[in-house]
N, C-alpha and C positions, 0 to 999 in steps of 0.2 A: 453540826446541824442535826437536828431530829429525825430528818430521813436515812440519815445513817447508822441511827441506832436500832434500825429495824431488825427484828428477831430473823428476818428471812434472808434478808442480806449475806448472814452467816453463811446458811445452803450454801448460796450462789455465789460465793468470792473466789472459790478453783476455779469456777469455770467462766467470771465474768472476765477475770482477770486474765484470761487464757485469750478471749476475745480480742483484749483490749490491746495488748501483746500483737496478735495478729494484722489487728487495722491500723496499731502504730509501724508497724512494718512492712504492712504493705504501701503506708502512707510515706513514708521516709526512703524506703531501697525499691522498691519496683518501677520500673518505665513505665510512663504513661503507654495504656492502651491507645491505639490509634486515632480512636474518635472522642478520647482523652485531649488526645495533640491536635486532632482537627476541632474542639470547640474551642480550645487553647487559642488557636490560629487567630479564629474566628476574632478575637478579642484583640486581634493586633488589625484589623482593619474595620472600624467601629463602622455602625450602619444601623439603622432606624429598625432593620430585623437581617433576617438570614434567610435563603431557601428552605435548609432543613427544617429547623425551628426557630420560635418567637427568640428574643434577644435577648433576656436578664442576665443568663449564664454569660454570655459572650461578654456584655457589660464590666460583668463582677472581674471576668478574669482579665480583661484588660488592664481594669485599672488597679487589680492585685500586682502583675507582672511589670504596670508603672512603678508600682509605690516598693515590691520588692524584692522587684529582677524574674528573672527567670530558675526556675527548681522546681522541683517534686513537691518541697513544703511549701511552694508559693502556689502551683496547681494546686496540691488538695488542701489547704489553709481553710477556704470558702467553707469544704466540706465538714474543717472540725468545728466550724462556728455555727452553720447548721445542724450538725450533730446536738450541740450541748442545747441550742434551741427547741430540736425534736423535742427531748429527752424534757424538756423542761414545760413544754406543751402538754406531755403528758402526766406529768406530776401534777399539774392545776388541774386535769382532766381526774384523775384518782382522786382528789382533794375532792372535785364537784362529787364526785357521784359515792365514794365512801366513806369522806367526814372523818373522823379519828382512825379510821383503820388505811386512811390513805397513803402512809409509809410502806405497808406490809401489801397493799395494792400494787404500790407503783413497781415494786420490783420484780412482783410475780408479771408485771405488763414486761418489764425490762429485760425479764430474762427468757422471756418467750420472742420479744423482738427481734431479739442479736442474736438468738437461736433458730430461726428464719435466713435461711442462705439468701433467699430476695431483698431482703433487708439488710444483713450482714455487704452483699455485693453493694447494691445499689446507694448506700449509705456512704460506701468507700471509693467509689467512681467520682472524679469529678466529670461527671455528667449534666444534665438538667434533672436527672431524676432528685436529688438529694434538696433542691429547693423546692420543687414540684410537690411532695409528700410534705414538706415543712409548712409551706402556705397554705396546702389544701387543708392540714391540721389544727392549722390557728384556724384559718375559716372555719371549719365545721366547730370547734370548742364555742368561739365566735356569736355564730349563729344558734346553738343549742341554747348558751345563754338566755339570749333572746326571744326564744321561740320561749323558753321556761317563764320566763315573768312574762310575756304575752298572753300565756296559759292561765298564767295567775294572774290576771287584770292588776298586774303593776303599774304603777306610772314610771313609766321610762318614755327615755327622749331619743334611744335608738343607735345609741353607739355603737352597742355588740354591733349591731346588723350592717353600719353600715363600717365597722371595721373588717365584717366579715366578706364583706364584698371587697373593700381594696386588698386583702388576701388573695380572696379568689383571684381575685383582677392579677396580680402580681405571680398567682400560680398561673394563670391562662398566657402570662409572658415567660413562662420556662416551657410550657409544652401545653399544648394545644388538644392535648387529652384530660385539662383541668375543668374541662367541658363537661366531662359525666357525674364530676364532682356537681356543678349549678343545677343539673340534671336532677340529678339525686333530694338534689335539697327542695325544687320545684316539685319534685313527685312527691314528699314529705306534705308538702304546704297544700298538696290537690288533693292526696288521699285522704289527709286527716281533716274531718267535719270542723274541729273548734280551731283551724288553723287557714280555714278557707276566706274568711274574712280580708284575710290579709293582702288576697288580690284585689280588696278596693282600696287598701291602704298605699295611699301617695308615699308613704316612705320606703314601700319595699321596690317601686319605679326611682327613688332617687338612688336608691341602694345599687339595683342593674344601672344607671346610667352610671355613676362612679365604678364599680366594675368593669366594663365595658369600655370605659374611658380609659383604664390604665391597658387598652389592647389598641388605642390610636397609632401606635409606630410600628404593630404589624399591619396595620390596613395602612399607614403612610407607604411603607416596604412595598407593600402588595399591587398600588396603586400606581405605583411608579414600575415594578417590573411584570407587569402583564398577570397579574394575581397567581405567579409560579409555586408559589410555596402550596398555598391552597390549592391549586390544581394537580401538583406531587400528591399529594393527601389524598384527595379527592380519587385518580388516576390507583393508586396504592392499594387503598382501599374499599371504597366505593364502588367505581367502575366496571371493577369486576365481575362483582355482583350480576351486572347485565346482561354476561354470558351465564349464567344459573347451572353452572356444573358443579358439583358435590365435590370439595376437595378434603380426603378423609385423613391422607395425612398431617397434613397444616394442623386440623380438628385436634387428633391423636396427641401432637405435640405440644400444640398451646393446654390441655385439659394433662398433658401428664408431666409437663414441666410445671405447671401454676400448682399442681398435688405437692409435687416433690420438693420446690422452692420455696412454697410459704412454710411448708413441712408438714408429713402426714400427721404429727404431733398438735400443731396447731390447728387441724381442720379438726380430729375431734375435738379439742377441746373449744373452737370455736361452735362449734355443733350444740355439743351440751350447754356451752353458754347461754347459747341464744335462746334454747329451749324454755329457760326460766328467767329471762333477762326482763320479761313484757312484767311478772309479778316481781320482782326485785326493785326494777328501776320504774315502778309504776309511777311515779314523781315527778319524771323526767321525758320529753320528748325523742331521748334520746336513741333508744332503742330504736324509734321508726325511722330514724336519718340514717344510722347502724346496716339498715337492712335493705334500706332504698339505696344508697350511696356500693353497694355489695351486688345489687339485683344486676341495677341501670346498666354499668361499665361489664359485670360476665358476661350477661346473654348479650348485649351487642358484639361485643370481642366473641364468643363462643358462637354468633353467626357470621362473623366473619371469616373466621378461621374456616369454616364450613363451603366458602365461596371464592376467598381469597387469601389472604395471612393475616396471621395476628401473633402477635411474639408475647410471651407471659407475662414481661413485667409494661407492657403497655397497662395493664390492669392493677397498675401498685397503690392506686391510691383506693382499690375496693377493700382492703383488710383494715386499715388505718384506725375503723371506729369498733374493728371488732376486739383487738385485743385490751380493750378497757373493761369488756364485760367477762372474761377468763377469771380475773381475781375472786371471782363470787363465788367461785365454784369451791373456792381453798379454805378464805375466810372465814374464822370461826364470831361469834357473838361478840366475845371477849377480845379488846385488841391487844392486850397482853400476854395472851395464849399463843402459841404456837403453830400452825395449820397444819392438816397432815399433808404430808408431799406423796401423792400417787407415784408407784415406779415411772410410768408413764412420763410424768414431767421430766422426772432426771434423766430418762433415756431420751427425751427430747433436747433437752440442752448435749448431751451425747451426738445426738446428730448432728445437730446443727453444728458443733466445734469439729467434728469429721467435716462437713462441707467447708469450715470455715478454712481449715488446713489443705484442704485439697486446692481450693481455689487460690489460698497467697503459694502454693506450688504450681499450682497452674499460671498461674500470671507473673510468678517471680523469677522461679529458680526452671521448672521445665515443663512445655507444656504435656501433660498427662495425654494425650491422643499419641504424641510423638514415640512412646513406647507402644504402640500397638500396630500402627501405620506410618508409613513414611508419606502420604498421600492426603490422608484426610486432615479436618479440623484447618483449612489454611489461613482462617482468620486469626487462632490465634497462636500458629504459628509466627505472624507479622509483628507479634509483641520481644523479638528478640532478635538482637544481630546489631541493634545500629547504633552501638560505638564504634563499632568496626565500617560499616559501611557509612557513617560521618568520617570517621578517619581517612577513608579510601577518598571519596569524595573530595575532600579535601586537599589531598594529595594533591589530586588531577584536574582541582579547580587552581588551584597554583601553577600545574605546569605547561594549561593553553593562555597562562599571561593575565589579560584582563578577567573580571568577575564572569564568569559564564552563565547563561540560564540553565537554573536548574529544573527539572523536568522527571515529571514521575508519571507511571501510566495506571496511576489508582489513586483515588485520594486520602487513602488508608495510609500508604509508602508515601506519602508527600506531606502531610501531614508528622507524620513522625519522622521524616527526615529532616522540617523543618525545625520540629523543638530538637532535635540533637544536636544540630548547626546554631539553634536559636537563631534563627535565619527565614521571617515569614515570606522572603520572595520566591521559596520556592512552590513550583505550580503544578499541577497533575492536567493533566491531555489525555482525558479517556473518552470510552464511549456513555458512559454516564452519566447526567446532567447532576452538576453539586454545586456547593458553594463556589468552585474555584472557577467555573464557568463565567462567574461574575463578576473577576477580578482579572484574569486576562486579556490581556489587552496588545493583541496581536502585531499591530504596528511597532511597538514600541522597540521589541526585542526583532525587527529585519536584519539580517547582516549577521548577529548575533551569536556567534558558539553557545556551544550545551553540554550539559550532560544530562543524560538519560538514564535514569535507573528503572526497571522492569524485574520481571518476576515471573516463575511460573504461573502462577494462578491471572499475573495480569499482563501476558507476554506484549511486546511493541508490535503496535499495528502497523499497517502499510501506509495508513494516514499521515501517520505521525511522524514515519519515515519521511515521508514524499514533501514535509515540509523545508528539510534538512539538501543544502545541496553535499553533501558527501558525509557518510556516520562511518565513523572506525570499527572493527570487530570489538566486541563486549566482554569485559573482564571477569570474569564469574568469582562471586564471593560468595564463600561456604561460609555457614552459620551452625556450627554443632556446640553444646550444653554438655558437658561430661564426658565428651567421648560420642554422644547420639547427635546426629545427622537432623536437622532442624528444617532449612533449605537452603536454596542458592539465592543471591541477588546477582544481575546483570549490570555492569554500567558502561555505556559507551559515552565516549567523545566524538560529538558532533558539529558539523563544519558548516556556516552560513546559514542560517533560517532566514524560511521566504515569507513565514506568516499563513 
C-alpha cells in the first residue's frame, strides 16, 4: 500500500512499533480494570440504557462475550476494531485536506496520536471512551464534507450530513459528553455568515431528528427509572454549581493533567498549527469546527472544574480535529522530499513511550504509587489480587454447600470479582447509588448464605451486616507483587439474609 511507502514512516518505526508492542500487551496479559469489568458486567444484563452511561458499549460487549466467551481478547477485541477505524478515519481526513502529501501527513497525525498518553490510555481501555472519539471522528470528517460543498454551491442530496448525524447519534449512545461535539458544530454553523443559511435548511432538522433518534433507549431507560441517570449528571455536575464556591483544586487538576496527557509536545505544536491553519486550509471549513469543537467542551469542563469536578479525559473529544492541522507545520512543497523533524517532535514521541511504559507497569505488573505509599492511589491498587481472591472465594463457596450470594461492598470489587469467576450474579451493597442498585432484588436471595468480600478503602457497613442473621469472622487476603504489600481483601461467610 502507498501509505507505507512513506519517507516519514521510516522516522517513526522504533517507536511506533515500541507502541504497538505495549497496547498488544496490555491488550492480551493485563486484568481488566474495574470499570473495564463493570461495563463488561453491564453487557451480561442487557437493558434499553445503564445508570452510569447510554448503552452501545454494554451492547457491543454482550454480544462479543456471546459470540466469543469471556477473555481479555474478547473484552478489548471491540477496541482493536475501533482502533484500525480511528486510524482510518484519519487517513481520509490527511487525504481531504493535503492531496498527495497525505501519506507523509497521516503519520506525522499518527505519531503524535499514540504519543499522547490520553490517547495511548483511552484507545486501550475497553471503556466507552474508544467508540466515543471514533464516532465523534467520523461525524465531524462527516460533516466538514458537507459543510465544504455547501460552501461551494454544490448539488448534493446531503448524505455527509446526515451520515454525520447517525455518528453523532451513535457517539451520544457511548457517553453523553458527545453533546459538546453537536455543540461545537452548531456554533460553527451560527458563527460562520455563509453557513447561517443552513438554519432554514429542512435537512439539517432531519439530520437532529435522526441524531436524536438514535438516543430513543436512553430516554426509553430514563422514562421508566425516574430519569436517574440524568439526574446522577445533572446532581455531579451541575448542581453544584448552585452553591458557587471556587474549588481550586479540582481546577489545578483537570488544567494540569489535560497539559500533561495530551502532552506538553502536542500543545505547542497544536499552538503553532492553528496559528497558520486559517491561511493554509483557507479551502476548507475546517479549521472553524477545529476550534469551536476545542473552545465549547474546555471552558465548560475548565468551569466546572472550578465549582465541582471535571476529570481530564471527559474532554477527549476537543483534540480530535486538532492533530490533522500539525502536519503543516513539517510538510515540505515537494512530496518526495523529506520534512525536517524538529528535536522537539522526537522528544515528544520520547515522552509519550515513557508514559506509555509506565502505564502497562502501572496497570500490569505493579502499581507505581505502591512504591511510595502503602496508603495512597486505592483505586488502582483494586487492579490486582483476584486470582487469588477468585480462588479463595471459590474455596468457600464450595464449603457452605449450595451457591451463596455473592456480595461486595463497592462495585469496583464486584465488578472484578465477577469477571474472574465469570460469574455476573455477583452484587455490590454499598452506600453508592450504581448500576447494581438496579439489579438486586432483595427478595429473592431471603434465607440465603453469603459471602462478603470488603476492603479497606470499602470496609462492611453496619447495614449490611444487620441484614445477615449471623457473619463469621473475615479471612484477610494479602495481595503483594514482588515482594510489595499491595492490600488486604476481607471475606466473610455469612448466615441467613433477611433482605
Amino acid at each position: 500500500m502507498q501509505v507505507f511507502r512513506s519517507p516519514i514512516l521510516k522516522v517513526f518505526i522504533p517507536t511506533l512499533t515500541a507502541f504497538l508492542l505495549l497496547r498488544l500487551g496490555f491488550w492480551l496479559a493485563v486484568f481488566p480494570n474495574p470499570d473495564e469489568a463493570y461495563y463488561w458486567l453491564w453487557g451480561q444484563y442487557p437493558a434499553w440504557s445503564y445508570y452510569d452511561h447510554p448503552p452501545l458499549h454494554a451492547w457491543i460487549q454482550g454480544l462479543f462475550t456471546t459470540l466469543f466467551g469471556r477473555s481479555h481478547l474478547t473484552l478489548r477485541l471491540p477496541n482493536l476494531l475501533t482502533n484500525g477505524i480511528f486510524f482510518y478515519i484519519y487517513y481520509q481526513i490527511a487525504r481531504y485536506l493535503y492531496g498527495k502529501q497525505a501519506q507523509n501527513a497521516f503519520w506525522i497525525m499518527i505519531a503524535c496520536i499514540v504519543a499522547s498518553p490520553l490517547y495511548f490510555l483511552f484507545l486501550a481501555l475497553a471503556w466507552q471512551d474508544h467508540l466515543l472519539i471514533t464516532f465523534s471522528l467520523l461525524s465531524a470528517y462527516w460533516l466538514i464534507q458537507f459543510l465544504d460543498r455547501y460552501l461551494m454551491h454544490s448539488d448534493d442530496s446531503g448524505w455527509q450530513l446526515y451520515g454525520a448525524a447517525i455518528a453523532l447519534g451513535l457517539a451520544g449512545l457511548c457517553k453523553y459528553n458527545a453533546a459538546f461535539m453537536a455543540l461545537g458544530f452548531l456554533a460553527t454553523i451560527g458563527v460562520e455568515p455563509r453557513l447561517r443559511p443552513l438554519l432554514r435548511d429542512r435537512r439539517l432538522y432531519v439530520a437532529a431528528a435522526i441524531g436524536l433518534s438514535c438516543l430513543l433507549p436512553v430516554l426509553l431507560w430514563n422514562l421508566s427509572n425516574d430519569w436517574q441517570s440524568l439526574q446522577y449528571y445533572f446532581n455531579r455536575s451541575v448542581n453544584p454549581v448552585s452553591g458557587f464556591s471556587l474549588k481550586f483544586s479540582p481546577f489545578f487538576n483537570f488544567v494540569l493533567f489535560s497539559f500533561l496527557l495530551v502532552s506538553p509536545f502536542n500543545w505547542i505544536l497544536f499552538w503553532r498549527s492553528w496559528r497558520q491553519s486559517t491561511k493554509l486550509f483557507s479551502h476548507s471549513i475546517y479549521p472553524t469546527i477545529a476550534v469551536w469543537t476545542l473552545i465549547i467542551p474546555t471552558v465548560t469542563l475548565t468551569f466546572i472544574s472550578l465549582l465541582s469536578a471535571a476529570l481530564y479525559y471527559w474532554n477527549i473529544t476537543a483534540y480530535l480535529l486538532l492533530f490533522p492541522l500539525i502536519p503543516a507545520l513539517f510538510l515540505s512543497p515537494s512530496p518526495s522530499s523529506s520534512p525536517p523533524f524538529p528535536k522537539f517532535l522526537i522528544a515528544g514521541q520520547l515522552y509519550g513511550l515513557l508514559f506509555a511504559t509506565l502505564l502497562v507497569i502501572h496497570y500490569g505488573l505493579l502499581p507505581i504509587s505502591a512504591l511510595v505509599s502503602s496508603t495512597e492511589d486505592p483505586d488502582s491498587r483494586m487492579l490486582y489480587g483476584w486470582d487469588t481472591v477468585a480462588a479463595e472465594v471459590s474455596k468457600q463457596a464450595t464449603e457452605l454447600g449450595n451457591p451463596p450470594l455473592l456480595v461486595t461492598t463497592d462495585y469496583r470489587s464486584a465488578s472484578a470479582l465477577a469477571y474472574a469467576l465469570n460469574n455476573p450474579t455477583v452484587m455490590a451493597i454499598s452506600d453508592r447509588v450504581d448500576q447494581f442498585d438496579f439489579w438486586l432484588q432483595p427478595n429473592q436471595y431471603t434465607h440465603k448464605n453469603a459471602l462478603i468480600l470488603s476492603d479497606d478503602w470499602h470496609p462492611i457497613q453496619s447495614d449490611l451486616l444487620a441484614r445477615f442473621e449471623r457473619i463469621a469472622e473475615p479471612k484477610t487476603i494479602s495481595v503483594r507483587r514482588f515482594g510489595i504489600w499491595i492490600k488486604h481483601y476481607y471475606l466473610r461467610q455469612a448466615f441467613g439474609y433477611k433482605g
